[in-house]
DRENPA-3360 file (N, C-alpha, C; in nm, 2 decimals, always signed):
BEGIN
1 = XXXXXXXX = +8.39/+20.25/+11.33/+8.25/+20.29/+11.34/+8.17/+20.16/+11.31 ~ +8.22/+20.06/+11.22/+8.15/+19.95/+11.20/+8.12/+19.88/+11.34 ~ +8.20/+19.87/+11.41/+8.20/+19.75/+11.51/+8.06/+19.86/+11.64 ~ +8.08/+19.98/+11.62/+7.96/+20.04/+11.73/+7.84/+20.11/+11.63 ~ +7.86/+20.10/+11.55/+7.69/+20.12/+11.48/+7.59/+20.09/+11.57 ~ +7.48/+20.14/+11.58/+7.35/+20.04/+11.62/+7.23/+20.17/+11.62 ~ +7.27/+20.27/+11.55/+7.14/+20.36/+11.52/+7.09/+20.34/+11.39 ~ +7.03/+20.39/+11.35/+6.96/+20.45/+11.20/+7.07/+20.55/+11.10;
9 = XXXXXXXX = +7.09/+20.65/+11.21/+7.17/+20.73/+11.17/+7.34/+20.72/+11.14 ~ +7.38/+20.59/+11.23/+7.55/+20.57/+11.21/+7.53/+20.46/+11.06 ~ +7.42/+20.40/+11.07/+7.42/+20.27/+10.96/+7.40/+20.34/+10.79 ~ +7.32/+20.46/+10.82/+7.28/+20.58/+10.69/+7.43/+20.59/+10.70 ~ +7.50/+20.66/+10.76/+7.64/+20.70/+10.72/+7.76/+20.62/+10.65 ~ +7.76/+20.47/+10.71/+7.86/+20.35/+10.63/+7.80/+20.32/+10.51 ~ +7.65/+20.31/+10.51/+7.62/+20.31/+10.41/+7.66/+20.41/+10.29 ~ +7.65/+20.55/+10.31/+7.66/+20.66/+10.21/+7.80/+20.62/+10.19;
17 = XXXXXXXX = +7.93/+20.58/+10.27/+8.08/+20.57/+10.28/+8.07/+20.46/+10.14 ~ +8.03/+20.36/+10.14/+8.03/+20.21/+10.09/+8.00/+20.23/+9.93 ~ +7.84/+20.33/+9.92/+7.83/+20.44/+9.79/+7.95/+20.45/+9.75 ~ +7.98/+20.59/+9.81/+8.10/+20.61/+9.77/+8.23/+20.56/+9.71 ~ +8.27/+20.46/+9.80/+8.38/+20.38/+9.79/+8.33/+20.33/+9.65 ~ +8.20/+20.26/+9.60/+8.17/+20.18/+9.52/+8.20/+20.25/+9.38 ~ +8.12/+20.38/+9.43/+8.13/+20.47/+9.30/+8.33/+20.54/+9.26 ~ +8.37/+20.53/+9.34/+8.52/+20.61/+9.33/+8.59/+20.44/+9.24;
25 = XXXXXXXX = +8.57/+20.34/+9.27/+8.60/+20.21/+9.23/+8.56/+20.22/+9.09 ~ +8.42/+20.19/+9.06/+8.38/+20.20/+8.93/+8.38/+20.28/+8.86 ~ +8.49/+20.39/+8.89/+8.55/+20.50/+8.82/+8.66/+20.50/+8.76 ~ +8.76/+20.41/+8.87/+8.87/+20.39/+8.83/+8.84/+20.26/+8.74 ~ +8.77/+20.16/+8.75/+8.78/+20.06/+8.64/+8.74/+20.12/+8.54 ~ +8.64/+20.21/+8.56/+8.62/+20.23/+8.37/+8.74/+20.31/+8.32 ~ +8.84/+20.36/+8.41/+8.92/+20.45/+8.34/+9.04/+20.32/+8.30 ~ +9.07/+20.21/+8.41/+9.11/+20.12/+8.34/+9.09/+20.05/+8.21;
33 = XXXXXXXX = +8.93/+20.03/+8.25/+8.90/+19.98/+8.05/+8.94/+20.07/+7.96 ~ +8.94/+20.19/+7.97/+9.02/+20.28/+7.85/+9.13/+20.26/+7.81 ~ +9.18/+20.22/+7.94/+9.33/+20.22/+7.88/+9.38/+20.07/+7.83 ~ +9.28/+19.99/+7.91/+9.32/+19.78/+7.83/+9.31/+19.85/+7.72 ~ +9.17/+19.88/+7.64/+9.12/+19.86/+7.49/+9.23/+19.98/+7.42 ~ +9.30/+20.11/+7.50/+9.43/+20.17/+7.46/+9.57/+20.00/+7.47 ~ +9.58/+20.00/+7.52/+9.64/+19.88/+7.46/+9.66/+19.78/+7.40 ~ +9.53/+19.73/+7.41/+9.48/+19.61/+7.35/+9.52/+19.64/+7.16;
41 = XXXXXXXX = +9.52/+19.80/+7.16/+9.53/+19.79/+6.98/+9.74/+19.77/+6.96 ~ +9.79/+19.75/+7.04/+9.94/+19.81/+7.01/+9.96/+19.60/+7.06 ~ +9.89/+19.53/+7.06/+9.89/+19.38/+7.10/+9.91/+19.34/+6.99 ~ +10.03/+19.24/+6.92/+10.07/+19.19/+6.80/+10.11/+19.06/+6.82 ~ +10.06/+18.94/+6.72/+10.09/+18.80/+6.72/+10.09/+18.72/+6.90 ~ +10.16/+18.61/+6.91/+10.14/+18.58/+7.01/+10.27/+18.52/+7.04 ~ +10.40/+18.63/+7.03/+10.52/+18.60/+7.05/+10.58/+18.69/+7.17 ~ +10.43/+18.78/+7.20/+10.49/+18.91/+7.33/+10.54/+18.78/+7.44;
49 = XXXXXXXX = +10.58/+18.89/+7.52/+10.62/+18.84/+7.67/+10.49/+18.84/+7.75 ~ +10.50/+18.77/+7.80/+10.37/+18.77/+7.92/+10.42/+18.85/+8.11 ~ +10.36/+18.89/+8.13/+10.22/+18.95/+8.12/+10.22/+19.05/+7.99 ~ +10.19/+19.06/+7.89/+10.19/+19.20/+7.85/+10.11/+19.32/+7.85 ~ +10.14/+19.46/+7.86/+10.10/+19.54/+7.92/+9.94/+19.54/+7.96 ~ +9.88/+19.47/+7.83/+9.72/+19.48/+7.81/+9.66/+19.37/+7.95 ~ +9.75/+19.28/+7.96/+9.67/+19.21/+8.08/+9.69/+19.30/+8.21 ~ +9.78/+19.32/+8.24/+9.81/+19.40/+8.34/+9.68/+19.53/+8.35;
57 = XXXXXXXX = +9.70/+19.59/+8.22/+9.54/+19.67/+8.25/+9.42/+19.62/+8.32 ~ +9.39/+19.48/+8.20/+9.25/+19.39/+8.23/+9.26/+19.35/+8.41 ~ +9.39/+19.28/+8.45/+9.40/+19.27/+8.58/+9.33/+19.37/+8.69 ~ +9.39/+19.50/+8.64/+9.38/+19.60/+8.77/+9.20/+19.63/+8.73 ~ +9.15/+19.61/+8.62/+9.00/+19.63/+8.62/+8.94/+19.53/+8.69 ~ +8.97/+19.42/+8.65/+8.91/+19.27/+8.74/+8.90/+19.37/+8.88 ~ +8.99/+19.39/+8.93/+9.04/+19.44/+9.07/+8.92/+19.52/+9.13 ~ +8.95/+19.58/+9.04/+8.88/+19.75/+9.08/+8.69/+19.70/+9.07;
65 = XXXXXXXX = +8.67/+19.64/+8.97/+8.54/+19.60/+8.96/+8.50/+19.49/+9.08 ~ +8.58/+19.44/+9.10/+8.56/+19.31/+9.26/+8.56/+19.43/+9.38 ~ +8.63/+19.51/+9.36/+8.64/+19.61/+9.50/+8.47/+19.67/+9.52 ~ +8.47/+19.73/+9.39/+8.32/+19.79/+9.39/+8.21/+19.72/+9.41 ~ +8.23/+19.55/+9.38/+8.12/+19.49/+9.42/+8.10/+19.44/+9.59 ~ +8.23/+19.42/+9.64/+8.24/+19.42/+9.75/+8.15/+19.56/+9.84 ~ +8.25/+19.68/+9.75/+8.16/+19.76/+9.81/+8.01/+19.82/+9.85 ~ +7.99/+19.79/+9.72/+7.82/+19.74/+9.66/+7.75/+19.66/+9.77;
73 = XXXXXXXX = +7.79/+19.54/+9.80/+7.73/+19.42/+9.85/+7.74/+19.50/+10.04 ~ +7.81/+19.59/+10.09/+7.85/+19.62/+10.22/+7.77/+19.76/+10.21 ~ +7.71/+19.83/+10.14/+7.64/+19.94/+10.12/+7.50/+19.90/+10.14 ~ +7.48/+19.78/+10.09/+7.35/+19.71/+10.08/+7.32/+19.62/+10.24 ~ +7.41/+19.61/+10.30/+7.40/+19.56/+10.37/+7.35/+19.65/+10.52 ~ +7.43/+19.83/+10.51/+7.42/+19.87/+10.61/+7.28/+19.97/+10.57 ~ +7.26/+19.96/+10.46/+7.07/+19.98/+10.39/+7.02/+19.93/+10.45 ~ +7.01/+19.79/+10.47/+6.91/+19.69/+10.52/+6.92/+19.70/+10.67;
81 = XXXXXXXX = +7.03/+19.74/+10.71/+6.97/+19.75/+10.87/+6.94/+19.88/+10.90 ~ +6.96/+20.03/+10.83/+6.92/+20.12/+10.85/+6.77/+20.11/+10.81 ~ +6.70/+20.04/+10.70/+6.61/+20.04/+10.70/+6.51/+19.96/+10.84 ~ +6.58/+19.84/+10.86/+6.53/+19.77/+11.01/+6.53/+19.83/+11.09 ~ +6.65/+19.90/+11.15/+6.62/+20.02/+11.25/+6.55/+20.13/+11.24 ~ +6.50/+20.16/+11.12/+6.40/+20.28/+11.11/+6.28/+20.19/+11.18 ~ +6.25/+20.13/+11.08/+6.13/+20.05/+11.14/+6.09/+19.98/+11.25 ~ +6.20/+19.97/+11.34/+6.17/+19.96/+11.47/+6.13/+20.05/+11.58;
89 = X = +6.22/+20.17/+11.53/+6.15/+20.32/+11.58/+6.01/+20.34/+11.61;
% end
């Protein structure tokens, strides 16, 4: 659908998708930060093995928060031309 957009109304829709996507992402990161800072307390001295569990958490948040911005930034984008195509109307 990306590659044939070119209404008001297909560009409103990737956009609402991109929302979404953003929002289901920044869902799962915060459910990841619950569980780093759940591990982050069971973290002792600096003789663990690496990765230890707590990075592996922080990782998959990095993740999930870069996904959502991505998302973010491609929601914003099919805004801006739903708004341009309105206004060409």
């Amino acid at each position: 659908m990306m590659q044939n957009a070119h209404d008001t109304t297909q560009y409103k829709q990737l956009a609402d998708y991109y929302h979404q996507q953003e929002a289901n992402y920044r869902a799962q990161a915060n459910a990841e930060l619950m569980e780093r800072d759940r591990r982050a307390q069971y973290t002792m001295g600096t003789a663990q093995k690496y990765p230890r569990p707590v990075d592996s958490a922080e990782y998959l948040y990095e993740s999930y928060v870069s996904q959502a911005d991505d998302a973010a930034a491609k929601a914003k984008h099919y805004d801006d031309l739903a708004a341009a195509s309105q206004g060409k109307s």
